[in-house]
C-alpha positions in Angstrom: -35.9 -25.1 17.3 -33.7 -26.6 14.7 -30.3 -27.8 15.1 -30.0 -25.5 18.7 -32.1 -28.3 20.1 -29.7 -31.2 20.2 -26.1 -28.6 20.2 -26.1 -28.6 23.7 -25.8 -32.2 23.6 -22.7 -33.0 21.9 -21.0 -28.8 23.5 -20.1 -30.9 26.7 -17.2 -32.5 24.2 -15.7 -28.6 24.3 -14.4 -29.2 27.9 -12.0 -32.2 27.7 -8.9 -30.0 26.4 -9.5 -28.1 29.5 -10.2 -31.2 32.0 -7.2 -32.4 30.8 -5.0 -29.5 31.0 -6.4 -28.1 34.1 -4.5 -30.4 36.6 -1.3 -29.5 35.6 -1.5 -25.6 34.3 -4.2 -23.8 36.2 -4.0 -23.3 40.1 -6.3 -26.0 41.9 -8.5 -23.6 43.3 -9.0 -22.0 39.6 -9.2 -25.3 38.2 -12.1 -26.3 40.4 -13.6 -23.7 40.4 -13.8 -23.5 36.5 -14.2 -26.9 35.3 -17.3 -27.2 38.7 -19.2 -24.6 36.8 -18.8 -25.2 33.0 -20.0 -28.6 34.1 -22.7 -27.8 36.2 -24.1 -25.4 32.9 -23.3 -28.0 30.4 -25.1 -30.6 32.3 -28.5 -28.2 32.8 -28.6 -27.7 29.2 -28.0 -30.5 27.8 -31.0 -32.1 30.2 -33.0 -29.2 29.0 -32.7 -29.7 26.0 -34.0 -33.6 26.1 -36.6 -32.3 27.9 -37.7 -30.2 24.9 -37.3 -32.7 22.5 -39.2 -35.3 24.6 -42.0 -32.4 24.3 -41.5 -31.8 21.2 -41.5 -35.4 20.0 -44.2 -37.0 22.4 -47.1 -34.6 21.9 -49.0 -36.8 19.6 -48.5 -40.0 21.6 -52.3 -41.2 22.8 -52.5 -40.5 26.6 -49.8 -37.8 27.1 -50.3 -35.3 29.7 -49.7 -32.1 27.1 -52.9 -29.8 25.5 -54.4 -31.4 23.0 -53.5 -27.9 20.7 -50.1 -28.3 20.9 -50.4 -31.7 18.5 -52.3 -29.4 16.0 -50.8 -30.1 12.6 -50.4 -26.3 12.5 -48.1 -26.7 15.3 -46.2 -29.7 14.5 -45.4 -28.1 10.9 -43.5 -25.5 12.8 -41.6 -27.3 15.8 -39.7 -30.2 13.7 -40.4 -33.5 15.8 -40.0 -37.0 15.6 -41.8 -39.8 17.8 -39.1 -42.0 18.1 -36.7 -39.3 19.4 -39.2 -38.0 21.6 -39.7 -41.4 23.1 -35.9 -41.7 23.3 -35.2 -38.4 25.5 -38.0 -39.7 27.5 -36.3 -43.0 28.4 -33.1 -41.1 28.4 -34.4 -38.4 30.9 -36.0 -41.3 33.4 -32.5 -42.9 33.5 -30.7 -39.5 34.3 -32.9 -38.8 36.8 -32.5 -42.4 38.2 -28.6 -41.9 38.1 -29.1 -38.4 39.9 -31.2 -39.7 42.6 -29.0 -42.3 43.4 -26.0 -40.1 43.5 -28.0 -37.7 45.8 -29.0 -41.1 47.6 -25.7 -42.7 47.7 -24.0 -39.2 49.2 -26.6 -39.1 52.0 -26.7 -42.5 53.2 -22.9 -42.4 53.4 -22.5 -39.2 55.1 -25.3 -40.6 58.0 -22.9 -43.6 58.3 -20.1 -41.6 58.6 -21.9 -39.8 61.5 -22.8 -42.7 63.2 -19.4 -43.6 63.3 -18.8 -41.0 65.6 -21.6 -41.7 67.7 -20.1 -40.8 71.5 -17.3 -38.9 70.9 -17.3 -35.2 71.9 -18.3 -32.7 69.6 -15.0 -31.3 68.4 -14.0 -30.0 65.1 -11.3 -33.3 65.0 -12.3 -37.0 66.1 -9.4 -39.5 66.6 -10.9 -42.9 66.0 -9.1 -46.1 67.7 -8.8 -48.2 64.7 -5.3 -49.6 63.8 -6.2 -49.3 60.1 -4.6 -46.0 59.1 -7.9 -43.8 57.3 -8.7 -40.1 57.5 -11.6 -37.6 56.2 -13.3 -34.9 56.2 -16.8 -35.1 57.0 -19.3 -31.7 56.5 -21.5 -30.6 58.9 -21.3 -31.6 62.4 -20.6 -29.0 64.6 -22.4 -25.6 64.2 -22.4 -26.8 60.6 -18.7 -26.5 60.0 -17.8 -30.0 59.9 -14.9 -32.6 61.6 -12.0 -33.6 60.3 -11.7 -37.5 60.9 -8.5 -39.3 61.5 -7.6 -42.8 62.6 -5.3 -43.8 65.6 -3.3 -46.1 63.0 -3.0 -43.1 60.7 -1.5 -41.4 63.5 0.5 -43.8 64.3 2.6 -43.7 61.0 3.3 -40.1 61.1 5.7 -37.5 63.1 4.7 -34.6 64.6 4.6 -32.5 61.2 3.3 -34.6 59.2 0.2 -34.9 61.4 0.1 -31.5 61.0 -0.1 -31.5 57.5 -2.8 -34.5 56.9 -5.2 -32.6 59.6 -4.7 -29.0 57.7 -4.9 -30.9 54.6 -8.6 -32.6 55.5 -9.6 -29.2 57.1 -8.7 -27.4 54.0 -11.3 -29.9 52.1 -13.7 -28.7 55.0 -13.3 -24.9 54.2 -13.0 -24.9 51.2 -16.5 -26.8 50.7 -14.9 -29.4 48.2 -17.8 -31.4 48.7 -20.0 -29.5 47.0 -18.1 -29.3 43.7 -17.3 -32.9 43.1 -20.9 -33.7 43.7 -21.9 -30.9 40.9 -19.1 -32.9 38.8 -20.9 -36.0 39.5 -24.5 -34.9 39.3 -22.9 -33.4 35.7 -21.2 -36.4 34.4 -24.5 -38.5 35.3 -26.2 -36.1 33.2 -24.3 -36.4 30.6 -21.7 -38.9 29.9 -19.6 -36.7 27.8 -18.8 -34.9 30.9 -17.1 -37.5 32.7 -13.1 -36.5 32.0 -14.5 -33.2 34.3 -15.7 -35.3 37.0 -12.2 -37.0 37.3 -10.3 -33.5 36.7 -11.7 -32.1 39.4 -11.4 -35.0 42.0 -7.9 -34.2 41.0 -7.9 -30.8 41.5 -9.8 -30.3 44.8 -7.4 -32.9 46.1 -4.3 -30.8 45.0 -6.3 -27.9 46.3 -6.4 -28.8 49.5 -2.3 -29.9 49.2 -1.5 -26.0 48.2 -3.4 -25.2 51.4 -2.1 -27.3 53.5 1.6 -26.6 52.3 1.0 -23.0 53.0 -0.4 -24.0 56.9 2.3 -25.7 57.5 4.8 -23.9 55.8 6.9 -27.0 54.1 5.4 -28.7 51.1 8.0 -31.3 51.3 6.7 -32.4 54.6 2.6 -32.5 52.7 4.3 -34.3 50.3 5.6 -36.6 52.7 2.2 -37.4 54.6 0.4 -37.5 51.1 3.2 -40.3 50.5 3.2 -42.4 53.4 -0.4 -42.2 54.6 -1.0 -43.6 50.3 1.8 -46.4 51.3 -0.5 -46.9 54.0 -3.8 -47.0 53.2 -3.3 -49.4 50.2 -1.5 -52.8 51.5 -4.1 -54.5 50.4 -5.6 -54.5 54.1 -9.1 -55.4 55.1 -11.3 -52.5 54.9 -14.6 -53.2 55.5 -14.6 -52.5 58.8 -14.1 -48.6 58.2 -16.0 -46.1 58.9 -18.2 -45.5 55.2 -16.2 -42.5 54.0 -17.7 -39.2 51.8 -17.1 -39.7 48.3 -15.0 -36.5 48.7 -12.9 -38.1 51.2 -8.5 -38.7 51.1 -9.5 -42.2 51.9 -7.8 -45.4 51.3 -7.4 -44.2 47.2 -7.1 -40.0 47.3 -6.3 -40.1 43.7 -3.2 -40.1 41.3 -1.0 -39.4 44.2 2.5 -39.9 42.4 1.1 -36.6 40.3 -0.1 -34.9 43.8 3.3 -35.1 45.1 5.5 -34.3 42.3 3.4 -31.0 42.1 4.4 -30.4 45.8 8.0 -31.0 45.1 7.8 -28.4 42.1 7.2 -24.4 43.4 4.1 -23.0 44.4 1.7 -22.5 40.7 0.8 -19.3 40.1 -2.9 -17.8 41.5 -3.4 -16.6 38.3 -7.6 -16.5 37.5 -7.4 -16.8 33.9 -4.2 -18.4 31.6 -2.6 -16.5 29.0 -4.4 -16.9 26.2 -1.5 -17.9 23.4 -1.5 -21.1 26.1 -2.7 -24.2 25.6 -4.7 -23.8 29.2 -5.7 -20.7 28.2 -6.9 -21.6 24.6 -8.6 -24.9 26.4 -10.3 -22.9 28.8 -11.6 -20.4 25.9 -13.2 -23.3 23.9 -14.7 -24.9 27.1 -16.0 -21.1 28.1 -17.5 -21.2 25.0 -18.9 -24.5 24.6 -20.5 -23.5 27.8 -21.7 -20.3 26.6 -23.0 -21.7 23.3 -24.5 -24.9 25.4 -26.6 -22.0 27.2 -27.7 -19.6 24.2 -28.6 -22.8 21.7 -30.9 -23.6 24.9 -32.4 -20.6 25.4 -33.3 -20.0 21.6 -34.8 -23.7 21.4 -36.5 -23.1 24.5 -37.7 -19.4 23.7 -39.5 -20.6 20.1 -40.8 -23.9 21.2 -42.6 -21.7 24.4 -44.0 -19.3 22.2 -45.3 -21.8 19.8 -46.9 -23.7 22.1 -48.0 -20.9 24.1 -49.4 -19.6 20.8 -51.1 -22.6 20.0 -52.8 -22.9 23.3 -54.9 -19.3 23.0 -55.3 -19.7 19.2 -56.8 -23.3 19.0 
């Protein structure tokens, strides 16, 4: 296994050129998209890989679960190992798990409480809530599976006509899109890994911008998305009580939707390009190459380590 064992480890530092480029030089779509899946890869192997070397390391330990061949001098002399390391990725592994399952926990509980909250009203793709405290979400599922777009009557309230328009296609853009299920790979990922953290805040970033772009194109003005963005921000942090509201998705444009100064000078600027991959003489582009082949070497150094410690140990098991 050698040094390909513990590579995939430290690859995930390959992606912050590219988390931090991708908000302002890639499209948002792309930019989801992109950083969502070198994330989710760099998280599997990097967990793959301590669960190798918690193999590796923890075959000799007295009471282990593992064939009693595989701690055969013979086959120790051949997969390096050390104890202590393969009693650290075991600790290492229980807490990622831990963090994981209470993510996946965490996401769960509040999208049943988000449910509840809607407890009696019909079953329509939008729910007005009357709450004077100005809050608005998208919440997946619900009807036929498609979801409901959640909006307060105090949000309301503080918007014209267009405007409303333009939070309701925004939160339904969030809804088809399925942004949902990329920021909870980008959380499972950074939980996984800590080194991947800058790509769990990138694309929180990005999905929200994503569903500006779509909105601006519903409503055909992305001065008046930039507008709602603005004022339903103003609105949603006076420093009001907010306990009382309705748990919202961590996905949610909820009281704090993000670095929405940045959002809404990027609405006052021209529509970016839909381009799927930057030039490569760019400094997105030449980001995106390193973190494409972080990924890619995250996956191969994984696969090798994996490959020769399986046919050791397989080797081992019919020989001894």
């Amino acid at each position: 296994m050698g040094v390909f064992v513990v590579l995939p480890l430290v690859l995930p530092l390959t992606a912050w050129p590219i988390a931090r480029l991708a908000g302002p030089r890639l499209h948002p779509r792309t930019a989801t998209r992109v950083l969502s899946l070198v994330g989710g890869v760099l998280a599997v192997c990097s967990t793959l890989c301590l669960l190798l070397l918690m193999v590796a390391g923890t075959a000799q330990l007295p009471g282990n679960p593992l064939p009693d061949a595989w701690a055969d001098p013979a086959v120790r002399a051949v997969v390096p190992y050390d104890e202590a390391v393969g009693q650290a990725a075991l600790l290492v592994l229980a807490a990622v798990a831990l963090a994981c399952g209470h993510l996946l926990w965490r996401h769960g509980r509040v999208r049943a409480g988000a449910a509840r909250a809607l407890t009696g009203l019909p079953p329509s793709r939008r729910a007005v809530l009357p709450d004077e405290r100005p809050y608005a979400y998208a919440l997946p599922g619900g009807p036929r599976g498609r979801g409901r777009v959640v909006v307060s009557s105090g949000m309301l309230d503080l918007l014209d006509a267009r405007e409303r328009e333009a939070l309701i296609a925004h939160e339904e853009a969030h809804l088809t899109g399925r942004h949902h299920r990329f920021l909870l790979v980008a959380g499972l990922a950074a939980r996984a890994n800590p080194f991947l953290r800058p790509l769990r805040s990138a694309v929180a970033f990005t999905a929200e911008r994503w569903a500006d772009e779509d909105a601006a194109r519903a409503v055909g003005d992305r001065r008046v998305v930039a507008r709602a963005i603005g004022k339903a921000a103003l609105a949603s942090g006076r420093g009001r009580d907010l306990r009382g509201v309705p748990p919202l998705p961590a996905f949610a444009a909820g009281p704090a939707p993000g670095p929405v100064p940045r959002r809404v000078a990027a609405l006052l600027r021209p529509v970016p390009p839909a381009r799927v991959w930057p030039p490569a003489g760019t400094a997105a582009g030449l980001a995106l190459w390193t973190a494409t082949a972080g990924a890619a070497a995250s996956a191969l150094s994984s696969a090798n380590a994996t490959l020769v410690l399986v046919t050791v140990l397989r080797g081992a098991t019919s020989a001894l």
